[in-house]
TORKOL-4160 file (C-alpha; in steps of 0.2 Angstrom, whole numbers, padded with zeros to 4 digits, m for minus):
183
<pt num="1" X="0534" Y="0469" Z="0356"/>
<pt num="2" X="0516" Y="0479" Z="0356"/>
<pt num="3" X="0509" Y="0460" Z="0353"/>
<pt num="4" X="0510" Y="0455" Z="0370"/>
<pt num="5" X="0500" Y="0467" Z="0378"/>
<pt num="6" X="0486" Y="0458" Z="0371"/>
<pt num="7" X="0489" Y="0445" Z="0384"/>
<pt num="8" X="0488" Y="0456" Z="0398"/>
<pt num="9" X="0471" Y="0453" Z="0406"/>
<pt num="10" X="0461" Y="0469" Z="0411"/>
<pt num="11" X="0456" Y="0462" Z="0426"/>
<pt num="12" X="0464" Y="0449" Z="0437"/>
<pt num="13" X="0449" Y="0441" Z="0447"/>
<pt num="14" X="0457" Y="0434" Z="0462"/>
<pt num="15" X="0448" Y="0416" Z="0461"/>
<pt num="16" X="0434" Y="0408" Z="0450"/>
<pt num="17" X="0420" Y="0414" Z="0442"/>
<pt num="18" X="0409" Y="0414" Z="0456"/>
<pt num="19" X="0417" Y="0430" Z="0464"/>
<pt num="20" X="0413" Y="0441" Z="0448"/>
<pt num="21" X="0398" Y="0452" Z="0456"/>
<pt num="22" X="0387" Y="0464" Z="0451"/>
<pt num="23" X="0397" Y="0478" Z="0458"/>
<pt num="24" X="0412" Y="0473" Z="0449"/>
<pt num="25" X="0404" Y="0474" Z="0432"/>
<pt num="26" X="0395" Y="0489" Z="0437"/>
<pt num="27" X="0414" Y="0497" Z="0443"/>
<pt num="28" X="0420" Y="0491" Z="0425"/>
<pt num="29" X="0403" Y="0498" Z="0414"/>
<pt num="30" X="0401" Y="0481" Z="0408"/>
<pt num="31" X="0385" Y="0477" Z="0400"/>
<pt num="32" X="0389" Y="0461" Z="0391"/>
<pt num="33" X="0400" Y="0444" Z="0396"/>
<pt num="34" X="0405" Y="0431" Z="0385"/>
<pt num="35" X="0410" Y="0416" Z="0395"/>
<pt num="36" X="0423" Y="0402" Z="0391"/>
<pt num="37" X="0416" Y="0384" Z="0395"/>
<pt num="38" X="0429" Y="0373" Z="0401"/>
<pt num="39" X="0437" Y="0376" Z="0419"/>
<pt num="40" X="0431" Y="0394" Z="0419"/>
<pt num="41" X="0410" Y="0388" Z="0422"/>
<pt num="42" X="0411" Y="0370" Z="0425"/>
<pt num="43" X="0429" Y="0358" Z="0426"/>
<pt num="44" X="0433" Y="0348" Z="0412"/>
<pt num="45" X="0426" Y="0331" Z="0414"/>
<pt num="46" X="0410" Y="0338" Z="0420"/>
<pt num="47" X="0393" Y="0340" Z="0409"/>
<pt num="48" X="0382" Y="0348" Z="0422"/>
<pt num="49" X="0381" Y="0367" Z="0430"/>
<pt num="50" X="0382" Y="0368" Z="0449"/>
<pt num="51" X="0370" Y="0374" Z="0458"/>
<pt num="52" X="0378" Y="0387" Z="0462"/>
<pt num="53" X="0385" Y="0393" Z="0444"/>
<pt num="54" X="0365" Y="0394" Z="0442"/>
<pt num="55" X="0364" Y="0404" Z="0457"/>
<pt num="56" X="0377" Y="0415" Z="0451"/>
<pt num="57" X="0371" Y="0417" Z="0433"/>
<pt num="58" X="0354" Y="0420" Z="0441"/>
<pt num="59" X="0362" Y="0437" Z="0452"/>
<pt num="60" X="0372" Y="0442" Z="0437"/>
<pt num="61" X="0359" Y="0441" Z="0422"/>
<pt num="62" X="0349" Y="0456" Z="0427"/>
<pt num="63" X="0365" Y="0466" Z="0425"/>
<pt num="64" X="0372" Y="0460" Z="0410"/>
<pt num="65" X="0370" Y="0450" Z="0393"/>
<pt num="66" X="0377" Y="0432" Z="0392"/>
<pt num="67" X="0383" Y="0420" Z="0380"/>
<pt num="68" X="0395" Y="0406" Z="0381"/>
<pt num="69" X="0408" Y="0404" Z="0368"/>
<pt num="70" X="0420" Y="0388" Z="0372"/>
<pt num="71" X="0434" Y="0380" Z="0361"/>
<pt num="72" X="0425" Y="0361" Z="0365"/>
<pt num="73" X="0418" Y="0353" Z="0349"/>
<pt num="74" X="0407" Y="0341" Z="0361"/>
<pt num="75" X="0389" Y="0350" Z="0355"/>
<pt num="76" X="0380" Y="0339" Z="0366"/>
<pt num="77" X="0393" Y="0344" Z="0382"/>
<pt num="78" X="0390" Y="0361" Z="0379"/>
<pt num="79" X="0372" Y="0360" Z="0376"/>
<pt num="80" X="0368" Y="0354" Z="0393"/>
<pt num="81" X="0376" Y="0367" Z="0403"/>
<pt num="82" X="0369" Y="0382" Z="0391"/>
<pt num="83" X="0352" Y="0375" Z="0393"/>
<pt num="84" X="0356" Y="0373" Z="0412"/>
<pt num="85" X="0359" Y="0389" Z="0411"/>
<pt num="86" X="0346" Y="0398" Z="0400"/>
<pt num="87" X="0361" Y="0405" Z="0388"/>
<pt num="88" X="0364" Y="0406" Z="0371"/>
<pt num="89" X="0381" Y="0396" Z="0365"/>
<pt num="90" X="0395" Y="0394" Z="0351"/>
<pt num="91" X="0406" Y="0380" Z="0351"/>
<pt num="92" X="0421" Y="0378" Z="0344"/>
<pt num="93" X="0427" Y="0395" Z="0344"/>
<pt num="94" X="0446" Y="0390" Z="0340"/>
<pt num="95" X="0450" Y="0405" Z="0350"/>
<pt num="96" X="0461" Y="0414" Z="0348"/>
<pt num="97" X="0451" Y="0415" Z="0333"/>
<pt num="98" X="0439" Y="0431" Z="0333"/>
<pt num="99" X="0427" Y="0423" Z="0322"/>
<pt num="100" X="0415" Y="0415" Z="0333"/>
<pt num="101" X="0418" Y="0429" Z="0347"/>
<pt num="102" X="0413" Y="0443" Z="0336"/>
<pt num="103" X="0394" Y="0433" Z="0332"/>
<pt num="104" X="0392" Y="0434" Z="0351"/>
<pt num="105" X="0398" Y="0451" Z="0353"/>
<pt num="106" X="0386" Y="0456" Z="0338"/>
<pt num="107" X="0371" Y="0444" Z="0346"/>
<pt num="108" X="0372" Y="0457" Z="0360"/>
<pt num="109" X="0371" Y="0473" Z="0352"/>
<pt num="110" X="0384" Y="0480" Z="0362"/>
<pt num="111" X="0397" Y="0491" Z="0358"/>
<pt num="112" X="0412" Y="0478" Z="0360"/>
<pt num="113" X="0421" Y="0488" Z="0373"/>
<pt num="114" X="0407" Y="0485" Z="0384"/>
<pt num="115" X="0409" Y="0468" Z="0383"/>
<pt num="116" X="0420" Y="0457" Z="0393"/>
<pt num="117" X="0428" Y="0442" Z="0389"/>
<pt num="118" X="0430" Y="0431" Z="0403"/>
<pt num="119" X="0440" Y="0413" Z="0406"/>
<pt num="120" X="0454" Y="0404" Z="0414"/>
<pt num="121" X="0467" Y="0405" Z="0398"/>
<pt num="122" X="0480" Y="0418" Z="0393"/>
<pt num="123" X="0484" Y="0410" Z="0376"/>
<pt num="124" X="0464" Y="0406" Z="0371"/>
<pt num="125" X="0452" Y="0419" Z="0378"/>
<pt num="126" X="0463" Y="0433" Z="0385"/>
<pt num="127" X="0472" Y="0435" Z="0369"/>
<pt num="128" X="0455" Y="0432" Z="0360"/>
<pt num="129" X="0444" Y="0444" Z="0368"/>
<pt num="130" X="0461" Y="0458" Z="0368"/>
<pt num="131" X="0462" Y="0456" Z="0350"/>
<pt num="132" X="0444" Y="0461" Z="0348"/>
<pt num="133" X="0445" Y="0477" Z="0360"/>
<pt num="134" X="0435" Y="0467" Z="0373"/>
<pt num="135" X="0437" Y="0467" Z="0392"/>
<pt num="136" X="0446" Y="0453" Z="0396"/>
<pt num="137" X="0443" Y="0445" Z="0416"/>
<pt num="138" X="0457" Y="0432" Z="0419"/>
<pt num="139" X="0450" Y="0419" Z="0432"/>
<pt num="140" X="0456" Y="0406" Z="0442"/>
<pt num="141" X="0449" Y="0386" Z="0435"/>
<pt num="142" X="0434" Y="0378" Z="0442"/>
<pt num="143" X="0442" Y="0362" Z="0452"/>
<pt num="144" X="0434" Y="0347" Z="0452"/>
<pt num="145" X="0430" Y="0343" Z="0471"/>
<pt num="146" X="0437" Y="0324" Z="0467"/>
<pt num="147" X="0457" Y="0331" Z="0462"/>
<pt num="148" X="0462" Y="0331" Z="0480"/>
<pt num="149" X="0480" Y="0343" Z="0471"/>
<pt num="150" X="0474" Y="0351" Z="0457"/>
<pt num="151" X="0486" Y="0353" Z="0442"/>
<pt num="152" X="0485" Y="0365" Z="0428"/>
<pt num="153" X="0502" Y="0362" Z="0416"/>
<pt num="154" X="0495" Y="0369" Z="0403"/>
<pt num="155" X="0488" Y="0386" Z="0412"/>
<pt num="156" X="0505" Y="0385" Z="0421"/>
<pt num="157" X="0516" Y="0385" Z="0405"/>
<pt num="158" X="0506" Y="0401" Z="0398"/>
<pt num="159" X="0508" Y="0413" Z="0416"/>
<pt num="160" X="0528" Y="0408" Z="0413"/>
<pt num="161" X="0528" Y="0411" Z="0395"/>
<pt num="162" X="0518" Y="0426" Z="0398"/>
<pt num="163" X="0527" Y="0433" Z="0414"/>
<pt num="164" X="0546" Y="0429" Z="0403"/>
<pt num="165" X="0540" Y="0439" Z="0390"/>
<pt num="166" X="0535" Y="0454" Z="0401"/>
<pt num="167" X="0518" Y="0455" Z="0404"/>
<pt num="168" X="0511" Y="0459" Z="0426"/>
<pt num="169" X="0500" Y="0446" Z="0433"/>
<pt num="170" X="0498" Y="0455" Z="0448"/>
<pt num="171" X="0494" Y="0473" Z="0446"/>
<pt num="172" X="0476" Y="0471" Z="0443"/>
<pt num="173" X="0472" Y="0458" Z="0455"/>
<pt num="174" X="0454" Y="0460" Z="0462"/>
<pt num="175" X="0453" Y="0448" Z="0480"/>
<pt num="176" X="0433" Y="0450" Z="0482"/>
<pt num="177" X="0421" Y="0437" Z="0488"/>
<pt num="178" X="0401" Y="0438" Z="0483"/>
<pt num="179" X="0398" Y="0446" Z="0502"/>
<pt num="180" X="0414" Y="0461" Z="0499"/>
<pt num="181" X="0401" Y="0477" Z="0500"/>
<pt num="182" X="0420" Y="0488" Z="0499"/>
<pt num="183" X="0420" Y="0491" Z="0480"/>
């Protein structure tokens, strides 16, 4: 079933966002990410950027283009953290649907494999940004610091689905911190 390869992430980033550095997206030739929203940037319940998402957008902005593209139809949500952030944003992507990915891609000018698509989903953005020939960065969700146990069912259900129907989870695993100089 050639279909399922498009749920195979490129890259496995062995925790959130935040370890995504420079050097990796240099290693990859990345000029471009688009960034889903909701547990990939901030946890769901949660309208503001930390301070050290900022931070992180801060070290990775001179290196590469950004937008954020989530699935959440809460403009006023999503507004607030894009503006917190200084990026562009579309909401309500319905990803897997290209649609709304492709204006971001073309917003950046990039030639599409340059881009990456980057979130916490196999179902929504992996499977989006592999169906249009982007980079696709599978990360683990942001947790809110209040959920003492966090639980992801739904993210859960998709690695079994996606592990039953053949595809490796573990082959490109990237364990980097911001401080891992090895790569």
């Amino acid at each position: 079933m050639p279909w399922v390869t498009n749920l195979q992430p490129d890259l496995i980033l062995g925790g959130s966002i935040l370890n995504l550095t420079p050097d990796i997206l240099q290693q990859y030739q990345l000029k471009g990410l688009v960034l889903d929203v909701d547990e990939t940037l901030v946890p769901l319940r949660v309208s503001q950027a930390s301070e050290e998402l900022k931070q992180w957008v801060e070290q990775i902005r001179p290196v590469v283009a950004l937008w954020l593209v989530s699935n959440n139809l809460i403009e006023s949500r999503i507004r607030n953290i894009a503006k917190s952030l200084n990026v562009p944003y579309i909401l309500g992507a319905r990803k897997p649907s290209r649609r709304k990915l492709k204006r971001a891609v073309e917003a950046m000018n990039l030639p599409v494999e340059q881009i990456a698509m980057v979130g916490d989903r196999l179902f929504t953005d992996v499977l989006a940004g592999n169906r249009l020939g982007m980079f696709t960065i599978l990360v683990e969700p942001m947790i809110d610091p209040s959920v003492t146990v966090p639980s992801y069912p739904i993210r859960d259900f998709e690695v079994w689905v996606t592990q039953t129907l053949g595809v490796s989870l573990t082959g490109m695993q990237q364990n980097l911190t911001k401080t891992d100089k090895s790569i």
